[in-house]
Each structure stands twice: as structure tokens, then as C-alpha cells.
C-alpha positions as CSV (number, residue, x, y, z in Angstrom):
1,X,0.0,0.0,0.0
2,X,3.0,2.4,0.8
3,X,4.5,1.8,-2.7
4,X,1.4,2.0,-4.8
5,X,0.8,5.4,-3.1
6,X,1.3,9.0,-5.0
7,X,1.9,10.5,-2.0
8,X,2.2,9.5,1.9
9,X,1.4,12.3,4.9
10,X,2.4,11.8,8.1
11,X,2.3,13.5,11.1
12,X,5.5,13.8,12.4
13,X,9.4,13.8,11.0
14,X,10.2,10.8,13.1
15,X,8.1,9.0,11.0
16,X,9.8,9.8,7.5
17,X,12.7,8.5,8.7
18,X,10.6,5.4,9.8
19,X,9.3,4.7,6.3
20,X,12.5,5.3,4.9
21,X,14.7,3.0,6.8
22,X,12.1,0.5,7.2
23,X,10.2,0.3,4.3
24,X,12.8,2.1,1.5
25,X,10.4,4.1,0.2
26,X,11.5,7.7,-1.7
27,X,11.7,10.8,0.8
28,X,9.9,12.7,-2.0
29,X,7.0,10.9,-1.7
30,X,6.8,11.4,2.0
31,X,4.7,14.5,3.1
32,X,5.2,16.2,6.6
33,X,2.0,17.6,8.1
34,X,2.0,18.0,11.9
35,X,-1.0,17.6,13.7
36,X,-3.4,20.5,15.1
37,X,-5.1,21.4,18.2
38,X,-8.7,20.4,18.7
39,X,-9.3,23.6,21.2
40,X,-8.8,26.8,19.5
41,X,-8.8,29.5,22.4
42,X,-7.6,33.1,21.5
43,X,-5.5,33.6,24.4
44,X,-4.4,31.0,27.4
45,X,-6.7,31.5,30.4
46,X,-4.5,31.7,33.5
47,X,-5.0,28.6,35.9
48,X,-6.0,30.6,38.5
49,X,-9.6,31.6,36.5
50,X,-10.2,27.9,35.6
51,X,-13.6,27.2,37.7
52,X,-11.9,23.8,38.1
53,X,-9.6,24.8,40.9
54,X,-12.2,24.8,43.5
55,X,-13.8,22.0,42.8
56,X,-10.5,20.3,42.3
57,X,-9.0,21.0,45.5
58,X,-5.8,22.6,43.8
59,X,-5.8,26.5,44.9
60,X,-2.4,27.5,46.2
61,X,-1.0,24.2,44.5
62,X,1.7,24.0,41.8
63,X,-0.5,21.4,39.8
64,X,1.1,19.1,37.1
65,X,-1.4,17.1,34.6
66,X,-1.8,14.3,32.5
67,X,-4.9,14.6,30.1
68,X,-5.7,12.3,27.4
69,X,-5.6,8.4,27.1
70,X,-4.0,6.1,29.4
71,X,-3.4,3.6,26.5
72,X,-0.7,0.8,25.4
73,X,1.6,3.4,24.2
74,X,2.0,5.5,27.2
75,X,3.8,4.4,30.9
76,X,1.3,6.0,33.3
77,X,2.5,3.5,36.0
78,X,6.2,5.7,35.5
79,X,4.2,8.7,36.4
80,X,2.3,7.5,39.6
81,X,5.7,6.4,40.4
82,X,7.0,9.7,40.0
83,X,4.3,11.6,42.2
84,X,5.3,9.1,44.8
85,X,9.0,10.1,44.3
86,X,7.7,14.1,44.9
87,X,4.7,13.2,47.5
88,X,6.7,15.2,50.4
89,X,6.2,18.0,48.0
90,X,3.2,19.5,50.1
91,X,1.9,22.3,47.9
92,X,2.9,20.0,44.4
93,X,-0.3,18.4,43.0
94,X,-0.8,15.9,39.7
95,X,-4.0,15.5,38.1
96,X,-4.4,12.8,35.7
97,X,-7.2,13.0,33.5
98,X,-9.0,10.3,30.8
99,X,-9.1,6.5,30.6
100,X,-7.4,3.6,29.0
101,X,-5.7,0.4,29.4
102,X,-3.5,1.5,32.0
103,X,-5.9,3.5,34.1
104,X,-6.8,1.1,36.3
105,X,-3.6,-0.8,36.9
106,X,-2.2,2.3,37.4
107,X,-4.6,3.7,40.3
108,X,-4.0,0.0,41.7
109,X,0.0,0.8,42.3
110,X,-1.2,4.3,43.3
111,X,-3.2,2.7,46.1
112,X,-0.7,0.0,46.9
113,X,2.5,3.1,47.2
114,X,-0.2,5.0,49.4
115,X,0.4,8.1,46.7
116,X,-2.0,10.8,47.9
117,X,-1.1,13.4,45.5
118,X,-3.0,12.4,42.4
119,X,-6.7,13.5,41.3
120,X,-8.2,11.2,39.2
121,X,-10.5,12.4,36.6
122,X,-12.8,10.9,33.8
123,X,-12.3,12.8,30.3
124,X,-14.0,16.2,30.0
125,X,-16.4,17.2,27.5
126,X,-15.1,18.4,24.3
127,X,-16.6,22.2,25.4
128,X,-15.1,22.1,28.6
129,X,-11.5,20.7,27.4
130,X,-9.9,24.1,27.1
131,X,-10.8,25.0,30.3
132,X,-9.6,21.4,31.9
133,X,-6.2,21.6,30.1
134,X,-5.6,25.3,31.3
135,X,-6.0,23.9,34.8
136,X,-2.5,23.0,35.8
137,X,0.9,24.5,35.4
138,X,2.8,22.0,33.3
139,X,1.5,19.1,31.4
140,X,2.8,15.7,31.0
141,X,3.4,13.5,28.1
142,X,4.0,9.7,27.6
143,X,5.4,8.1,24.6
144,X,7.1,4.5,25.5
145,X,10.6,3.9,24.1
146,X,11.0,2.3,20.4
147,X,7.1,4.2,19.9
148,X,9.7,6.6,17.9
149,X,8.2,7.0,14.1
150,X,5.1,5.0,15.0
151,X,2.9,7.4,17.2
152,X,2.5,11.5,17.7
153,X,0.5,12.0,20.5
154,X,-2.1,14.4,19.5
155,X,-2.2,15.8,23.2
156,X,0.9,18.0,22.7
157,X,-1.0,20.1,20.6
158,X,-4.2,20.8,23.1
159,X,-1.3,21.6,25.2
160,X,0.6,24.4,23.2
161,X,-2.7,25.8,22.8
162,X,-3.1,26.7,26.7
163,X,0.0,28.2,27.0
164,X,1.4,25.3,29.5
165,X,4.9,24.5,29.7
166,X,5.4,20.8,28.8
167,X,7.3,18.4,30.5
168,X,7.9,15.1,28.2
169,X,9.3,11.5,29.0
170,X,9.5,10.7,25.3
171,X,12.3,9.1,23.3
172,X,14.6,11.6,22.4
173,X,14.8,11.7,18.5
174,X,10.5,11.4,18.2
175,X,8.3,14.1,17.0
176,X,7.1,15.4,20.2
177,X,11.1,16.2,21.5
178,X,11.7,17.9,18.1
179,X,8.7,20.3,18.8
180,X,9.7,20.8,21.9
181,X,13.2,21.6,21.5
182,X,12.8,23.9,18.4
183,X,10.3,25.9,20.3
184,X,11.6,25.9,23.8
185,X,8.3,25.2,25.3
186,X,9.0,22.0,27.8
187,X,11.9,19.5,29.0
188,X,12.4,16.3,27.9
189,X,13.2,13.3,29.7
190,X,14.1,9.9,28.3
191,X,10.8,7.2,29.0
192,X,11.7,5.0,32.4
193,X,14.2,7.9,33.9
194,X,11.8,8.5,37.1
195,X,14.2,10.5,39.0
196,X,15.0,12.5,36.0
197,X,11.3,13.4,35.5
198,X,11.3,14.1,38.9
199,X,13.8,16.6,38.9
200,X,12.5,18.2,35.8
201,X,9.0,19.1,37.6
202,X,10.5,20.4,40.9
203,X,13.3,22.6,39.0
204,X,10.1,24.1,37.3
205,X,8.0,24.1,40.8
206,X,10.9,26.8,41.8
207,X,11.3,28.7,38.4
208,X,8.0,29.6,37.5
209,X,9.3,32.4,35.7
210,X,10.5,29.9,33.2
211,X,7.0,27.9,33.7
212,X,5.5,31.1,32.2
213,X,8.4,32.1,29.5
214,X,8.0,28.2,28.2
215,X,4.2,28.3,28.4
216,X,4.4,31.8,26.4
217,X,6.2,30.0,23.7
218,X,3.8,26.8,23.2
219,X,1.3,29.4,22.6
220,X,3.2,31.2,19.7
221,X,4.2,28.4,18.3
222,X,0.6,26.6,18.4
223,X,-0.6,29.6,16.4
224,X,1.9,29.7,14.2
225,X,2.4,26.3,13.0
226,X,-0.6,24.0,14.9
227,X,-4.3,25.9,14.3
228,X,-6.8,23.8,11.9
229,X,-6.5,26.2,9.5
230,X,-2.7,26.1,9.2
231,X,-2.7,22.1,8.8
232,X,-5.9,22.9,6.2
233,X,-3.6,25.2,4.3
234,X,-0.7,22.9,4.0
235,X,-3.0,20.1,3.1
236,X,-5.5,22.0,0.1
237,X,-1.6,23.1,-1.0
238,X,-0.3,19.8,-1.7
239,X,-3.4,18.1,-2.8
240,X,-4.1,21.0,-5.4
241,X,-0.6,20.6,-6.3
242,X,-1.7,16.8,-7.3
243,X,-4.4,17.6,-9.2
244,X,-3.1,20.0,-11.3
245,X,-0.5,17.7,-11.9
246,X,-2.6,15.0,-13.6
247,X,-4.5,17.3,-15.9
């Protein structure tokens, strides 16, 4: 199917290299479109006017989320491990919102470590996920090792649109470490380094300045490069590029 097609579009560069060292297929075939963010807010709303807070629990608390799926392709068990690491952190909170797979064996070794700092929430309603992912200060992502050229998770790009700093325990040459690093919006830490993802959330629970210079710069480069309309634009481009080639 890869070598009958004109063209192939992928979603992240990690993935090009995939299909060319795997499957031998021409680079100029290959088409890079990155993904796009589902919530489209004009501005990032600042945690503390999220109505969630309150009913949360998390004023006065430097809060640190998960939100999305808790599927095959993502070590949530690495993260419950690593709010267990940081549970003398008082006034340091994680929220962990969606379902999946994982979820539940995950909030079994949560119980079993005695970890008392994670919320655990249900996924929110599509008109209430701006407001949901604007409730923390820095967001998590999970992308298991050797996942490198076969997933993008989607989530990064909810993310850069609330203006959160992102802190991501992803392999180091995949799509979601290149955005990172080209935009300096987040850290990345290699999957299965608990103490290193550790270290990256407590250096930004005492430089919240940088919290707020990184979140700044997820949400210029969200409208820049990740809106609907920009990943519309790049698409209508190269599909009206095929069609006036076979007149």
C-alpha cells in the first residue's frame, strides 16, 4: 500500500525516517503535516480563573497534569511512580485525567505506594477541554521507548494551545522532542528515567518564571504552526498541487 501510493502524509518527522529506513520508500513521496489542536482559544486563560480549581481542590497548589488516554503506548505506571517520588512536596499536586488500558492498573499501584497526591479524573467534555487543560501549570506527556516513528501523540498540541509548559518523558529523536526543543516550550526526559522526570518538575515548581516564558512559547508556536487552518492550508496546498499535476 506504501508503494502503490502517490503521496504519503504523516504526522511527524520521526516518522519519515521510519518509512525510509524501514520500508525504503523515496523521501519525496513522504509528506510532513504536523497535527493540530482540537481547542482553538484566542488567548491562554490563566490557571487561576479555571472554575476547576475549586472543585479540584488545587488553589495554592503548583499542579502538574496528565490529560488524554491512558493507552498501550503511554507508561502511566512511570508517572504514579513519580508523584510518589515528589509526595513530600506538600503544595505540588498531579492531576491525571482520561481512561485507558493502563488507568486502572495504574490507580491499583497508586493505592498500593499510598500516593496521595493524584486527582483522578474521567475525560472532559469536548466544550469544557480548554478550560480542563488550562487547569494546571505544566502538562505531562508519555510516549514508550521504540514508539519513535510510529505514534504522535495528539495531546501536545491541546497543550501548546493553553499556554502550558510541557514536561515530556518521550524518546529523544521522536516528533514530540523535536517540537519541543525547536520551540523551547518544555523539558524532555528519556521514557523510564523516574528520577529524572522528577527533577525536571521540581526545578520548574521553583522557576516559575520559566513555567511562564515556556508556556508563552507553546502558545506562539501553536498559532503559528498548529491551528486547523494552518494544517488545512498545508494540506489543500499539496493536494491542489496533485491535481493540477494529472490534468
Amino acid at each position: 500500500a506504501y508503494r502503490r501510493a502517490d503521496k504519503l502524509f504523516v504526522l511527524g518527522r520521526d516518522m519519515l525516517q521510519l518509512l525510509e529506513k524501514r520500508y525504503e520508500l523515496d523521501s519525496t513521496r513522504t509528506i510532513y503535516i504536523p497535527h493540530w489542536s482540537v481547542v482553538e482559544p484566542t488567548s491562554p486563560k490563566p490557571i487561576g480563573e479555571s472554575r476547576f480549581i475549586k472543585t479540584w481542590g488545587i488553589e495554592g497548589k503548583f499542579t502538574v497534569q496528565y490529560s488524554g488516554n491512558m493507552g498501550l503506548w503511554h507508561d502511566i505506571d512511570s508517572l504514579v511512580s513519580v508523584a510518589h517520588i515528589l509526595q513530600h512536596e506538600i503544595d505540588l499536586r498531579f492531576v491525571f485525567i482520561g481512561d485507558g488500558i493502563r488507568k486502572n492498573a495504574a490507580m491499583k499501584l497508586a493505592a498500593s505506594l499510598g500516593v496521595t497526591n493524584i486527582i483522578w479524573k474521567d475525560f472532559s467534555p469536548i466544550n469544557d477541554l480548554n478550560e480542563s487543560l488550562s487547569t494546571c501549570h505544566v502538562s505531562i506527556i508519555s510516549l514508550r521507548s521504540g514508539l519513535e516513528g510510529v505514534a504522535v501523540p495528539c495531546k501536545l498540541y491541546g497543550i501548546l494551545a493553553s499556554g502550558r509548559a510541557v514536561v515530556a518523558q518521550v524518546p529523544a529523536n521522536s516528533e514530540i522532542a523535536l517540537t519541543i526543543e525547536e520551540n523551547n516550550c518544555g523539558i524532555i526526559v528519556e521514557p523510564n528515567n523516574h528520577h529524572g522526570l522528577a527533577q525536571a518538575l521540581l526545578h520548574l515548581k521553583y522557576n516559575q518564571q520559566e513555567v511562564s516564558e515556556m508556556g508563552e512559547n507553546a502558545f506562539s508556536a501553536y498559532q503559528a504552526k498548529y491551528t486547523v487552518a494552518s494544517a488545512i492550508d498545508r494540506l489543500d496546498k499539496h493536494l491542489t498541487t496533485r491535481q493540477l499535476s494529472t490534468k
